[in-house]
MDTraj code that builds the backbone (N, CA, C; nanometers):
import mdtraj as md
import numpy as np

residues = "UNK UNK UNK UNK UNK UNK UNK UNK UNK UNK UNK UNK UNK UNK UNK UNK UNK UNK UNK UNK UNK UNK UNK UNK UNK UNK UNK UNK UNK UNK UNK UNK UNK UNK UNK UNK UNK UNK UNK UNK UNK UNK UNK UNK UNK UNK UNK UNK UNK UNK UNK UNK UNK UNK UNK UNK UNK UNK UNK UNK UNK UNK UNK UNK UNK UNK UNK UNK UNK UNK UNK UNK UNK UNK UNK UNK UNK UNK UNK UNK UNK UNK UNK UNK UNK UNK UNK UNK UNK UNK UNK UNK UNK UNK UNK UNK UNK UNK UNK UNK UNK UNK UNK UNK UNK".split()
xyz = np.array([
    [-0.5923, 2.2546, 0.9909],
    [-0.5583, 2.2762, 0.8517],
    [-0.6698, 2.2175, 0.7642],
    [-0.6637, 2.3045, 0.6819],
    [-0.8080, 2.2392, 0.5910],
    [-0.7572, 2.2089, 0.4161],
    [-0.7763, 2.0923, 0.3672],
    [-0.7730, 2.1067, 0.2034],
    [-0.8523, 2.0350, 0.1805],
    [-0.8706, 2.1218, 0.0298],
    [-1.0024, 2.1132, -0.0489],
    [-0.9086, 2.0298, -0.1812],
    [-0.9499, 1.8967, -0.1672],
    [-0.9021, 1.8360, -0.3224],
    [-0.9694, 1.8102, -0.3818],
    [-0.9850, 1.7909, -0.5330],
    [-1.0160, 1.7673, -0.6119],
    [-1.0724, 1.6062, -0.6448],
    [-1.1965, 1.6263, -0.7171],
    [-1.2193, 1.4411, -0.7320],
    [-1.1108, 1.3684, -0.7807],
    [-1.0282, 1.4039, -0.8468],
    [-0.9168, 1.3386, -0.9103],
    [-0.8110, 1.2717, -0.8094],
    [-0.8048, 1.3953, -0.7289],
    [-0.7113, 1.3599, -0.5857],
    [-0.7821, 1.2698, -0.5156],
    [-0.9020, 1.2592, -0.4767],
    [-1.0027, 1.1851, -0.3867],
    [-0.9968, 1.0243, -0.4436],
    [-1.0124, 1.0024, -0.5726],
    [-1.0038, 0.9119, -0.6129],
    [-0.8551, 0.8686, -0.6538],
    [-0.7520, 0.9173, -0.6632],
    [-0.6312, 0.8405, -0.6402],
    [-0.5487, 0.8128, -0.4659],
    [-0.6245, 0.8901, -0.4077],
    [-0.5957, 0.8815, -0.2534],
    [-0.6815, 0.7093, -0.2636],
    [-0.8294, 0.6728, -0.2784],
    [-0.9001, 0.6355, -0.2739],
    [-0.8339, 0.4451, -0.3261],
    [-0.7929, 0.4980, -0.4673],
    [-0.6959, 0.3739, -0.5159],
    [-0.5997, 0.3630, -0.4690],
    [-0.4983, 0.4078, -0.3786],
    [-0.3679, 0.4100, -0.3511],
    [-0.4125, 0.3394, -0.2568],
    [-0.5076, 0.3682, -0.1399],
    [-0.5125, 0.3106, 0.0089],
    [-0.5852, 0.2032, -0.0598],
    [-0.6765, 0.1752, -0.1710],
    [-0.7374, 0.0330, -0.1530],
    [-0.6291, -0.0635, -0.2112],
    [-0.5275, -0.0231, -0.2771],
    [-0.3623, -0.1328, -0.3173],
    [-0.2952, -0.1708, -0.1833],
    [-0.3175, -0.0622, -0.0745],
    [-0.1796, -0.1192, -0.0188],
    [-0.3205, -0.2116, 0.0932],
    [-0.4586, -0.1787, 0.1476],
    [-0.4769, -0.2811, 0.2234],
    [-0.5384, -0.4066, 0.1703],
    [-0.5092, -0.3585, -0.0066],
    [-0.5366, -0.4806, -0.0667],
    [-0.4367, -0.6348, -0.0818],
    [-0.3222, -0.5481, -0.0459],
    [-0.2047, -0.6338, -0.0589],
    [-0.1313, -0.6632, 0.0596],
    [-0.2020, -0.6010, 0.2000],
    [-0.1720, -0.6556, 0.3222],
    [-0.2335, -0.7472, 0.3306],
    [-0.3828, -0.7636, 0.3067],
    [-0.4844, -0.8627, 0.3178],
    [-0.4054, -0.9741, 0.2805],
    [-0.3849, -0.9869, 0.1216],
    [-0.3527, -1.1240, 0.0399],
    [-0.2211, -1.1515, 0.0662],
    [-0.1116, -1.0465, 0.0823],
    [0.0151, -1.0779, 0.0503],
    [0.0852, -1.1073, 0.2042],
    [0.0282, -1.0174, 0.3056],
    [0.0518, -0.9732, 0.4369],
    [-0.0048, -1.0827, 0.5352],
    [-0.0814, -1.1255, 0.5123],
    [-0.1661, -1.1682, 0.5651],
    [-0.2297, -1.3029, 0.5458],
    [-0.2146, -1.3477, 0.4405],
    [-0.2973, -1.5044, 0.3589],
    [-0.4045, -1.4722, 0.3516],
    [-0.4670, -1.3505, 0.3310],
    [-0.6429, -1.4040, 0.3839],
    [-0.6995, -1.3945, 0.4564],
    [-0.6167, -1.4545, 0.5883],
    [-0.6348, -1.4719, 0.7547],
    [-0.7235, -1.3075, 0.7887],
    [-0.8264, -1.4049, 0.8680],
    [-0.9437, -1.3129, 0.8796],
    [-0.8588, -1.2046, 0.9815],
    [-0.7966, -1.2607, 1.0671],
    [-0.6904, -1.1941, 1.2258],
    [-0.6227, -1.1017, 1.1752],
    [-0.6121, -1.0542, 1.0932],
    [-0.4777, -0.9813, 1.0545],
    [-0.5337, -0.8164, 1.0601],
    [-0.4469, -0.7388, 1.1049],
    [-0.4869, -0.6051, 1.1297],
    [-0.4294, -0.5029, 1.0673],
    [-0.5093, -0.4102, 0.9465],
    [-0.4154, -0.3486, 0.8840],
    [-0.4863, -0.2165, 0.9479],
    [-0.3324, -0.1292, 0.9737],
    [-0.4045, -0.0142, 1.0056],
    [-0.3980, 0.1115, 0.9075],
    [-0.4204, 0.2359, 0.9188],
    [-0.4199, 0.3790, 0.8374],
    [-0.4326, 0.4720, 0.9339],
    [-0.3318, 0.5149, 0.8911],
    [-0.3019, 0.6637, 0.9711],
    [-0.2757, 0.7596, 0.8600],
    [-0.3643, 0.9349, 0.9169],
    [-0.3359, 0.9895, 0.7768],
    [-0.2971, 1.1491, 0.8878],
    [-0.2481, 1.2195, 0.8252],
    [-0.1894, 1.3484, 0.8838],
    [-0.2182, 1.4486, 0.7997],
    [-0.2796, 1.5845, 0.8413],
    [-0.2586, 1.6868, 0.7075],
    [-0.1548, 1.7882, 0.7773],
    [-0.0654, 1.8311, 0.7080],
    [0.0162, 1.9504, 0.7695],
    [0.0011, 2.0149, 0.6531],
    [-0.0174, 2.1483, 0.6959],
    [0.0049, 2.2899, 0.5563],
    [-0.0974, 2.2017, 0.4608],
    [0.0007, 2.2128, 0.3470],
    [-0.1071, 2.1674, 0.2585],
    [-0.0898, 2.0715, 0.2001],
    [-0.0228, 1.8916, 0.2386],
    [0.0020, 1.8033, 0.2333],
    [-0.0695, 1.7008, 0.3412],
    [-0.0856, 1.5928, 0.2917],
    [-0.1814, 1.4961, 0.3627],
    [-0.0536, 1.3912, 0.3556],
    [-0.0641, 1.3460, 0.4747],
    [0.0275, 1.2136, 0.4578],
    [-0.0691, 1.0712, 0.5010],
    [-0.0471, 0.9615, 0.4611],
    [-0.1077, 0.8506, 0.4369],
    [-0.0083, 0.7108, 0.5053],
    [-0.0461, 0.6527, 0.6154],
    [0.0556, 0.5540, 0.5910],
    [-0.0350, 0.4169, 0.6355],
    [-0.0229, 0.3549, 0.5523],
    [-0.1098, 0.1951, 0.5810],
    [0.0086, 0.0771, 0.6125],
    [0.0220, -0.0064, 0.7072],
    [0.0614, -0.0463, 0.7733],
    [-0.0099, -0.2012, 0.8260],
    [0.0788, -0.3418, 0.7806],
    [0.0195, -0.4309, 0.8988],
    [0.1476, -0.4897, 0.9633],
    [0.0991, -0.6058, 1.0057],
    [0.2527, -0.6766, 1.0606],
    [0.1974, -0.8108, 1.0285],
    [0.1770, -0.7965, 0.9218],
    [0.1445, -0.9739, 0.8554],
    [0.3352, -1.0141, 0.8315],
    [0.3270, -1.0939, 0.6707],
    [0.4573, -1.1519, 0.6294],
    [0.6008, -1.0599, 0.5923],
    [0.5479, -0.9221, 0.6117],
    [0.6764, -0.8626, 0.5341],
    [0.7063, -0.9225, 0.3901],
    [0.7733, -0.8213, 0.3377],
    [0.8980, -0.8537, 0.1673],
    [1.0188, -0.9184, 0.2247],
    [1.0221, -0.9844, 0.1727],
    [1.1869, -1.0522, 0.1356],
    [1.2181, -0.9419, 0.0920],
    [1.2098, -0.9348, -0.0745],
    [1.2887, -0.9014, -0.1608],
    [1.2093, -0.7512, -0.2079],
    [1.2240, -0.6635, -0.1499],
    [1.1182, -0.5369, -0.1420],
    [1.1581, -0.4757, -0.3275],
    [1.2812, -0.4840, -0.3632],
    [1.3154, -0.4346, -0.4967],
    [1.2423, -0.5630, -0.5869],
    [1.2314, -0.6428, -0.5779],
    [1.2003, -0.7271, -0.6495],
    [1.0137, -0.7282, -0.6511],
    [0.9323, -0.7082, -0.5498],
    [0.7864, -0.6842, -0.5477],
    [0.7887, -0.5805, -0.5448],
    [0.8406, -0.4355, -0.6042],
    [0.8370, -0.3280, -0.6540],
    [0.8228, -0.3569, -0.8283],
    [0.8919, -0.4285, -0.9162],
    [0.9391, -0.4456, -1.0421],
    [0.7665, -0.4598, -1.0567],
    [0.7048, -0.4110, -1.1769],
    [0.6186, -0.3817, -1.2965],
    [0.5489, -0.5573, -1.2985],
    [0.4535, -0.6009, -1.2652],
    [0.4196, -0.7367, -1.3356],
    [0.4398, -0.8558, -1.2714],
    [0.5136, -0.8428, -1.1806],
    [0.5675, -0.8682, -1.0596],
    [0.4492, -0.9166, -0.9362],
    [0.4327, -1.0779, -0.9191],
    [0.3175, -1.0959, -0.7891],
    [0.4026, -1.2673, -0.7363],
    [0.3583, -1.2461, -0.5793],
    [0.4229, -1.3250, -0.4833],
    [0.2996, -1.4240, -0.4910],
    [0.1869, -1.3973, -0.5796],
    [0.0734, -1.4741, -0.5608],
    [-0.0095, -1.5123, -0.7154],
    [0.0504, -1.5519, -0.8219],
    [0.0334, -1.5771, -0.9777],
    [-0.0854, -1.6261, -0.9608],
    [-0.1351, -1.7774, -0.8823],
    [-0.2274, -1.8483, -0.8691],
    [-0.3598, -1.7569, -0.8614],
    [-0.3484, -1.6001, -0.8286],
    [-0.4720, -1.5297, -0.7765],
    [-0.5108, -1.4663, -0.8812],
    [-0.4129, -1.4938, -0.9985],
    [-0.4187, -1.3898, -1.1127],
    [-0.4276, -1.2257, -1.1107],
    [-0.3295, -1.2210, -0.9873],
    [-0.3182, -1.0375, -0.9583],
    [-0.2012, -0.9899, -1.1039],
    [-0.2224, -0.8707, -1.0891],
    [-0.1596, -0.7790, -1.2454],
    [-0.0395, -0.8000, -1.1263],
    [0.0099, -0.7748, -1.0023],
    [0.1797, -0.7545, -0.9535],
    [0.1686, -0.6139, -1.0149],
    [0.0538, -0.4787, -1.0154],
    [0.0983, -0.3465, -1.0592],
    [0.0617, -0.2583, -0.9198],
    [0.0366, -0.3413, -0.7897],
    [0.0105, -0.2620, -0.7037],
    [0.0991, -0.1649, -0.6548],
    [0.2210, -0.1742, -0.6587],
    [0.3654, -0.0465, -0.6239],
    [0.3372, 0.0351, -0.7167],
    [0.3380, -0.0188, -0.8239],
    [0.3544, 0.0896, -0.9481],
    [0.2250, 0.1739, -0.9465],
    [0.1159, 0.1034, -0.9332],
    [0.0132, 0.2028, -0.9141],
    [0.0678, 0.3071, -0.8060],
    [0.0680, 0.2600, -0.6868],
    [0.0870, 0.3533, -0.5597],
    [0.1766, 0.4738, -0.6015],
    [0.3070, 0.4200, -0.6685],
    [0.3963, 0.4808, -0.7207],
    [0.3862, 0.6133, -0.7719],
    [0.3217, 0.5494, -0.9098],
    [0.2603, 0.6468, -1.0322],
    [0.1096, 0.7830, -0.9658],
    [0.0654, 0.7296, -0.8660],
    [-0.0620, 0.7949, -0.8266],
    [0.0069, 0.8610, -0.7217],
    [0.0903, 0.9008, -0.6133],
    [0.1298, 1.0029, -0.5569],
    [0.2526, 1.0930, -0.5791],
    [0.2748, 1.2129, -0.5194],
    [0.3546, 1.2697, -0.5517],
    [0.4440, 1.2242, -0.4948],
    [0.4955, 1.1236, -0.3485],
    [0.5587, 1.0547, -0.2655],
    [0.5099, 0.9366, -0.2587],
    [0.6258, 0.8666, -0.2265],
    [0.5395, 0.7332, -0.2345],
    [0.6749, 0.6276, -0.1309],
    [0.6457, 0.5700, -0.0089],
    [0.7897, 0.4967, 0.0524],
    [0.7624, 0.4029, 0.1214],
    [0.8145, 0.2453, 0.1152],
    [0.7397, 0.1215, 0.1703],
    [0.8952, 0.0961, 0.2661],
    [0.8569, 0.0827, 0.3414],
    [0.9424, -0.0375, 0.4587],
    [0.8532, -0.1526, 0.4615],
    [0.9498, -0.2887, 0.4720],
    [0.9052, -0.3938, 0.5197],
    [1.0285, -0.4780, 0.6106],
    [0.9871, -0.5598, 0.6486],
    [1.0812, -0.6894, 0.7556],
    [1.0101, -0.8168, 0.7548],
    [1.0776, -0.8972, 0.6561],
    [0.9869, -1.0389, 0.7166],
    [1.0097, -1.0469, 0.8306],
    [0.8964, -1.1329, 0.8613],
    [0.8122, -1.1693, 0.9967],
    [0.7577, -1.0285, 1.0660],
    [0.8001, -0.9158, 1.0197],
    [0.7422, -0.8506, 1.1206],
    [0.6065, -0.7184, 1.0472],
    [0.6236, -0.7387, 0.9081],
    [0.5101, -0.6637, 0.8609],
    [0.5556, -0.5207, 0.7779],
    [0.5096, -0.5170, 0.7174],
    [0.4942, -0.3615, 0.6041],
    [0.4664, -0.2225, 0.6023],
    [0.4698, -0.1504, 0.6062],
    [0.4350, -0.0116, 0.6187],
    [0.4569, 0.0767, 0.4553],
    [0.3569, 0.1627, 0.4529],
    [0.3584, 0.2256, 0.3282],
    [0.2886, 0.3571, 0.3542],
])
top = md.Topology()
chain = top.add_chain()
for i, resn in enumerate(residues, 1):
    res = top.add_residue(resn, chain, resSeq=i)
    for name in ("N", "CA", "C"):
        top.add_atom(name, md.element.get_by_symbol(name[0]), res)
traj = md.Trajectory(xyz[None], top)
């Protein structure tokens, strides 16, 4: 299957995947150099699917680090708009997490 997207698409694919292994890194992860985030992407017909994935700390409270402004990490001075970005920039958008066992998006 082949698609042809648009720079617009390229670059919100582009921001979407750099939020979520931006926030496995810091949020998932501490930092910790060890931590392994992966990406898996699929095209069927004419949809691409995307899923980034680690098994750092997991959400507690997954509705609550969804909310607008919202960060598990203030001290880093992050905006807490990384969901909402992800959110707002695809046409789908669906996170599982499990503390202790890691995130998927």
């Amino acid at each position: 299957s082949q698609l042809d997207p648009t720079m617009d698409e390229l670059s919100d694919l582009k921001t979407v995947i750099s939020e979520a292994v931006t926030n496995s890194i810091i949020h998932g992860y501490n930092n910790n150099p060890e931590g392994v985030v992966s990406i898996q992407a699929e095209i069927r017909e004419d949809m691409i699917t995307i899923i980034v994935e680690d098994r750092g700390e997991g959400i507690e409270d997954l509705e609550l680090a969804k909310q607008p402004l919202y960060t598990s990490k203030p001290e880093l001075e992050r905006s807490g708009m990384g969901f909402t970005i992800m959110e707002n920039f695809m046409d789908e958008f669906e996170v599982s997490s499990e503390p202790g066992r890691g995130t998927s998006i």
